[in-house]
C-alpha positions as CSV (number, residue, x, y, z in Angstrom):
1,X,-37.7,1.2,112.9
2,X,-38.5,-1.2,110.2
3,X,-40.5,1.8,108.2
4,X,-37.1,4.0,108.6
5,X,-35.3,1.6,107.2
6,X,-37.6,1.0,104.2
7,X,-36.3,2.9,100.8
8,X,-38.7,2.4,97.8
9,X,-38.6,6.2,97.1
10,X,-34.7,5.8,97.0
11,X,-34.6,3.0,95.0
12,X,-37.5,3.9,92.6
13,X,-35.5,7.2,91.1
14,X,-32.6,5.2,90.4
15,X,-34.5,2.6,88.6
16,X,-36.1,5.9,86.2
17,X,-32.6,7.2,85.9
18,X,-32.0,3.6,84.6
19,X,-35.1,3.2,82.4
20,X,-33.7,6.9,80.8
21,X,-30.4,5.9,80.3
22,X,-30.9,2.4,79.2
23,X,-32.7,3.8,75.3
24,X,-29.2,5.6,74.8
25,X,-26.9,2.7,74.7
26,X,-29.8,1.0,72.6
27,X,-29.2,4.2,70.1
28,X,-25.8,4.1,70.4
29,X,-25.8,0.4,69.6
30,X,-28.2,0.8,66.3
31,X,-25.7,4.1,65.0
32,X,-23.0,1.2,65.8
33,X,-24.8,-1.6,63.5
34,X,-25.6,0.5,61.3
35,X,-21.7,1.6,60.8
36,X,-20.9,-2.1,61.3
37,X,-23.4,-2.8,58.5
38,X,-21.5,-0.5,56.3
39,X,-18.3,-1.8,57.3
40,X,-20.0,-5.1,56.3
41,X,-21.1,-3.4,52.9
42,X,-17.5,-2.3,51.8
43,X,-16.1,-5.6,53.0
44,X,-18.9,-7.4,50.7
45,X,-17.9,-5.3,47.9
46,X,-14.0,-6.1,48.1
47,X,-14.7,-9.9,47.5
48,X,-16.7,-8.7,44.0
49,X,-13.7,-6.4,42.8
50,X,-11.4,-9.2,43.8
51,X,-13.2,-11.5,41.5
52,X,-13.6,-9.3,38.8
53,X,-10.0,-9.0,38.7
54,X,-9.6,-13.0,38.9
55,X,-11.5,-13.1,36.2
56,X,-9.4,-10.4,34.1
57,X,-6.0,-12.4,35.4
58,X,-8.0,-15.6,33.9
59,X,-8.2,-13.7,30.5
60,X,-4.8,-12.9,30.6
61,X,-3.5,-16.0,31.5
62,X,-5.5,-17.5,28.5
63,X,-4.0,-15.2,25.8
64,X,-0.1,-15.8,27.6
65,X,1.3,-18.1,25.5
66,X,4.7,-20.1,26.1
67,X,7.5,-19.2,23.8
68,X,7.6,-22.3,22.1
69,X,3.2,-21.6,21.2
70,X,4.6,-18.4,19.8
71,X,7.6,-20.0,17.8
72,X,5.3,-22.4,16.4
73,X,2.6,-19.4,15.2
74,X,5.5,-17.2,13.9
75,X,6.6,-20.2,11.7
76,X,3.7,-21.2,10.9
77,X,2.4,-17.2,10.0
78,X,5.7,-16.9,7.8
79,X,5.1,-20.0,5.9
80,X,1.0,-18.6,5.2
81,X,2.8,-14.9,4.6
82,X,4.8,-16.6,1.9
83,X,2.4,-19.0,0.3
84,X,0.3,-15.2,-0.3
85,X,3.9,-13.7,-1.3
86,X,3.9,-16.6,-4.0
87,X,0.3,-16.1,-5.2
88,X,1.0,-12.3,-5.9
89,X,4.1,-12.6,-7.5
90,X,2.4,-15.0,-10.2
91,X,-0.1,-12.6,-10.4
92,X,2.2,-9.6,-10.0
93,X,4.0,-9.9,-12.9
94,X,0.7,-9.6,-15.2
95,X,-0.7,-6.4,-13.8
96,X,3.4,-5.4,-14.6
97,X,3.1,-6.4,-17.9
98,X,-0.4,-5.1,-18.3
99,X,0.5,-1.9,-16.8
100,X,3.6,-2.0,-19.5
101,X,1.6,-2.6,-22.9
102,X,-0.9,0.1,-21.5
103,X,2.0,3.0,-20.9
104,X,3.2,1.6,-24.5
105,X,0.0,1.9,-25.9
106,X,-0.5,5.5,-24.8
107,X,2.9,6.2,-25.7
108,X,2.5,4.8,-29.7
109,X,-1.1,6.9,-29.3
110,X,0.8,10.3,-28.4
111,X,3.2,9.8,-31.1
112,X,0.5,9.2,-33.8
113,X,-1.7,12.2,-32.8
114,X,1.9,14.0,-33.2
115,X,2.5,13.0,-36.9
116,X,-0.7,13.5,-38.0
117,X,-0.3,17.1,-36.6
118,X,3.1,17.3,-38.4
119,X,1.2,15.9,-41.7
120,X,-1.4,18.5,-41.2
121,X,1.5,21.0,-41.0
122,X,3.5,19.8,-43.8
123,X,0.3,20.1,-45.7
124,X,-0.3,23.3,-44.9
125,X,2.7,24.8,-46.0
126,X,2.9,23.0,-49.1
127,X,-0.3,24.7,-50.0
128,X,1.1,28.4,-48.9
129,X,4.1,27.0,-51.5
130,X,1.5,26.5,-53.9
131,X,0.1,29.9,-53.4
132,X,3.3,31.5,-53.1
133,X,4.3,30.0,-57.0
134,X,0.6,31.4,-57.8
135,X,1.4,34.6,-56.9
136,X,5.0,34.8,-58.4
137,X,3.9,33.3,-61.8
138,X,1.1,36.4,-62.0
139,X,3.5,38.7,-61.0
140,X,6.1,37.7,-63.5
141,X,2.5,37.5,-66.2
142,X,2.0,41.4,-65.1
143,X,5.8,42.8,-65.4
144,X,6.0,41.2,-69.2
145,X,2.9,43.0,-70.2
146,X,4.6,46.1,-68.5
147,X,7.9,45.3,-70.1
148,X,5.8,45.6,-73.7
149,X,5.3,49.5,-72.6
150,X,8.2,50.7,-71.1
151,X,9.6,54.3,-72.0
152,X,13.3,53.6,-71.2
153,X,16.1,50.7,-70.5
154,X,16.2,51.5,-66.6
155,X,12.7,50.9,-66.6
156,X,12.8,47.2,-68.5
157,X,15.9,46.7,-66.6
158,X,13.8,47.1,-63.2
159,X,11.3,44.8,-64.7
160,X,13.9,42.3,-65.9
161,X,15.1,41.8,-62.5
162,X,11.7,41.8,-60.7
163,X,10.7,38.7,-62.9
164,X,14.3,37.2,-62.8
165,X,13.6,37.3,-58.6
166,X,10.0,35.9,-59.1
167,X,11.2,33.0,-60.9
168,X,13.6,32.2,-58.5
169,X,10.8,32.3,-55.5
170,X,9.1,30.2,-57.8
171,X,12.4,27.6,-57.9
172,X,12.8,27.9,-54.0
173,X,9.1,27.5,-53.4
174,X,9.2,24.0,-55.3
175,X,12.2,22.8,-54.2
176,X,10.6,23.0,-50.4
177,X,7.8,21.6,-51.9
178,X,9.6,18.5,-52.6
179,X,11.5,18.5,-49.9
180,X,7.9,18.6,-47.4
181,X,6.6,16.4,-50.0
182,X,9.0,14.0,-49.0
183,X,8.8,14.6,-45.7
184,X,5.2,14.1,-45.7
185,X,5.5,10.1,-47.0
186,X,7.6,9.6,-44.4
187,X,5.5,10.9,-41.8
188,X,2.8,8.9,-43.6
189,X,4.9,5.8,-44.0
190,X,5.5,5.8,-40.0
191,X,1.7,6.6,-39.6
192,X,1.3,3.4,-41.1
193,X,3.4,1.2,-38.9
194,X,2.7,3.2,-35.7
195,X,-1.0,2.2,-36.6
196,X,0.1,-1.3,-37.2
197,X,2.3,-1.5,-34.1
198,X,-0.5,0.1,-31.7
199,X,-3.0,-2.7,-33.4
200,X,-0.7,-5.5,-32.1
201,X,-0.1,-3.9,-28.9
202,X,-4.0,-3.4,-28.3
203,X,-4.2,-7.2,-29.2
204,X,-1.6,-8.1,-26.9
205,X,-2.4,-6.0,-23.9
206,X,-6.4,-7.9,-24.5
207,X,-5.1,-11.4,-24.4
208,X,-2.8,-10.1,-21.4
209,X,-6.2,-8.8,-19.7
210,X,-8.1,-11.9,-20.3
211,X,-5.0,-13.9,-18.7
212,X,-5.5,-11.7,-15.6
213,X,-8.7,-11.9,-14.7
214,X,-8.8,-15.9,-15.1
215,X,-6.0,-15.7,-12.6
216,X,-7.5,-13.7,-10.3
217,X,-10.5,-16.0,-10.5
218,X,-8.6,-18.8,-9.8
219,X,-6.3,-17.5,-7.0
220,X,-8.7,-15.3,-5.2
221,X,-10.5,-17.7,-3.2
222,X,-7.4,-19.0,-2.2
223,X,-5.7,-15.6,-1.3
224,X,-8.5,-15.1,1.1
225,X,-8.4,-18.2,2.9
226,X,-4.5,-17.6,3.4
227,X,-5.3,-14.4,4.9
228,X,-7.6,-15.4,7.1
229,X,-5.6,-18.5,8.4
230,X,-2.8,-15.4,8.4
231,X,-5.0,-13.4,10.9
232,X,-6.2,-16.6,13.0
233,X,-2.5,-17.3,13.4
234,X,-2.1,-13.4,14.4
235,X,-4.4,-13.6,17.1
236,X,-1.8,-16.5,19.2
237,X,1.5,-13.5,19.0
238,X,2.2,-10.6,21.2
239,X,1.8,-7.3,20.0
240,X,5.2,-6.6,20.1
241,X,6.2,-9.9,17.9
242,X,3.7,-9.0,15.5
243,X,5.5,-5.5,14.8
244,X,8.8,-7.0,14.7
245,X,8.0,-9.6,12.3
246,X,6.1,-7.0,9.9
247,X,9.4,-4.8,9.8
248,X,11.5,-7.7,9.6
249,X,9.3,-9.0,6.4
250,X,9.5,-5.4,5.2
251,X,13.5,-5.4,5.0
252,X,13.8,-8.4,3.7
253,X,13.9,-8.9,0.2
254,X,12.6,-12.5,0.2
255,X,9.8,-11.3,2.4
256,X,11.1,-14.0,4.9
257,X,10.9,-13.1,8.9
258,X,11.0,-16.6,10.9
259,X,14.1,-19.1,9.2
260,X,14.8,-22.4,9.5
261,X,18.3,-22.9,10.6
262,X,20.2,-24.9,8.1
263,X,23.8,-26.5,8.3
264,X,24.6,-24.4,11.4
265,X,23.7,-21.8,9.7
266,X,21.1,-18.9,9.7
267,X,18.2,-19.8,6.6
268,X,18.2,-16.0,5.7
269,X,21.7,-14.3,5.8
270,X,23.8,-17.8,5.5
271,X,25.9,-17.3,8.4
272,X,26.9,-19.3,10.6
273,X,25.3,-19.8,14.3
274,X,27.2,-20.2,17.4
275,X,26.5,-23.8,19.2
276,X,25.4,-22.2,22.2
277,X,22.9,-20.3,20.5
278,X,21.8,-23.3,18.6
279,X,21.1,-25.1,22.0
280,X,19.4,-21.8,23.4
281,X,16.9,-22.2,20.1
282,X,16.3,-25.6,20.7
283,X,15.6,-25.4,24.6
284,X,11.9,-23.0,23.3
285,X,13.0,-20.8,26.4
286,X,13.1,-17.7,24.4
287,X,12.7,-16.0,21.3
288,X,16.1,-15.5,19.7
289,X,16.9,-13.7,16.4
290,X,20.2,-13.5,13.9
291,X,22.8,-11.8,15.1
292,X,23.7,-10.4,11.1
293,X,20.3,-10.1,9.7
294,X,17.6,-10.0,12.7
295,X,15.3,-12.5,11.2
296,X,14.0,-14.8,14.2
297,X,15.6,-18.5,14.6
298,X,13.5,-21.8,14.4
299,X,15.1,-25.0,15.2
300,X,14.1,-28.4,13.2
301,X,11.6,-29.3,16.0
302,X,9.4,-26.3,15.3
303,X,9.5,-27.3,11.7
304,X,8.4,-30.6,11.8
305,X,5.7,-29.7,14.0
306,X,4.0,-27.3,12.0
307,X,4.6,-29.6,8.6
């Protein structure tokens, strides 16, 4: 009975079907770490983009500026913008009057080259004059020796009046000789000054020169340090200030943008500021600009800072 009861055979296939189906979970669980490794992947990447964009925030943050940074940069930019404004007008004015004695040079030069061409002109046609009273007096030479062999009155008659017209050629062609003769001294007379002038103008517009370029010298290195504190200072203002303050400065005719506000009263236009906006500038909470001329508002504070 106890051999009946005995199952090895049953229990052996069982264990095979075991051993069989035992590798395919093992399988199952490798495609399963394998997707739970690149689960793991993406989630290892996440933190990386989440720094990266820490790290742009961070850069962000470090070119966000209060208002009151900003105020103090737009002031101080406007009061570098003008010292430059100042510089070029000293030297502006020069190159002005440079450019002036040059266009009057050229202008004196033009006129010279044109009464010398009148001169040559005048000349010229006194000579055809000349020529003309040449001519008239060998004509009038010819019809007397054919007046000394004429057969009948109409004849000397003809002759007569041919001379009598030659000598009057001869009276108009001298009478415009004088008259281009005089003419032609006072062309040469204001050839003379013109020529005088233009030598004084040459001197002038030299000595102007010289006067230039010693300025230049002398403010140049200074310009250039102004504009690079100018683009240093450029560097702490949005974007969006920066335009607004160049087409302020471009309306202006003082070139001024920022203002100080003075007596209760806006530094560019003059007019006067309402207290609460006068306590909104002094709070630095926010940018505020003239409500007549658009230039942007500084209180004392701001001011004294940047002095």
């Amino acid at each position: 009975m106890a051999k009946k009861t005995s199952n090895p055979v049953a229990t052996s296939e069982p264990s095979k079907l075991k051993k069989k189906e035992e590798p395919k979970p093992k399988k199952v669980t490798k495609k399963e770490t394998v997707k739970e490794g690149a689960k793991e992947e993406i989630i290892v990447k996440e933190p990386v983009a989440t720094e990266s964009k820490t790290k742009k925030e961070q850069a962000d943050e470090k070119l966000e500026f209060s208002n009151e940074q900003k105020l103090v940069a737009l002031y101080n930019l406007q009061q570098i913008d003008s010292q430059v404004d100042k510089i070029r007008i000293i030297r502006g004015e020069l190159p002005l009057e440079v450019q002036d004695l040059e266009d009057e040079i050229a202008g004196l030069e033009t006129r010279l080259d044109n009464y010398i061409q009148e001169t040559v002109m005048i000349e010229k046609s006194m000579m055809e004059k000349k020529n003309s009273i040449k001519e008239s007096q060998a004509l009038i030479k010819r019809y007397e020796e054919q007046q000394m062999n004429v057969r009948n009155n109409r004849e000397y008659d003809s002759l007569t009046k041919e001379i009598e017209f030659q000598n009057l050629e001869i009276q108009l062609s001298e009478k415009r000789i004088k008259e281009f003769q005089n003419n032609l001294d006072l062309k040469k007379q204001e050839i003379e000054r013109l020529q005088s002038v233009l030598e004084e103008r040459r001197n002038d517009l030299d000595i102007k020169k010289n006067e230039l370029d010693d300025i230049v010298a002398e403010t140049e290195k200074e310009e250039n340090e102004l504009i690079v504190n100018s683009e240093e200072n450029r560097k702490f203002i949005e974007e969006r200030l920066l335009t607004a303050y160049t087409r302020i400065r471009k309306n202006a005719r003082n070139g001024l943008a920022v203002v100080q506000i003075e007596r209760d009263a806006c530094g560019g236009c003059f007019n006067k500021i309402p207290p609460q906006h006068q306590l909104d500038i002094r709070m630095h909470k926010k940018i505020i600009v003239c409500e007549y001329c658009g230039r942007i508002l500084v209180d004392d504070g701001i001011v004294n800072y940047v002095k």
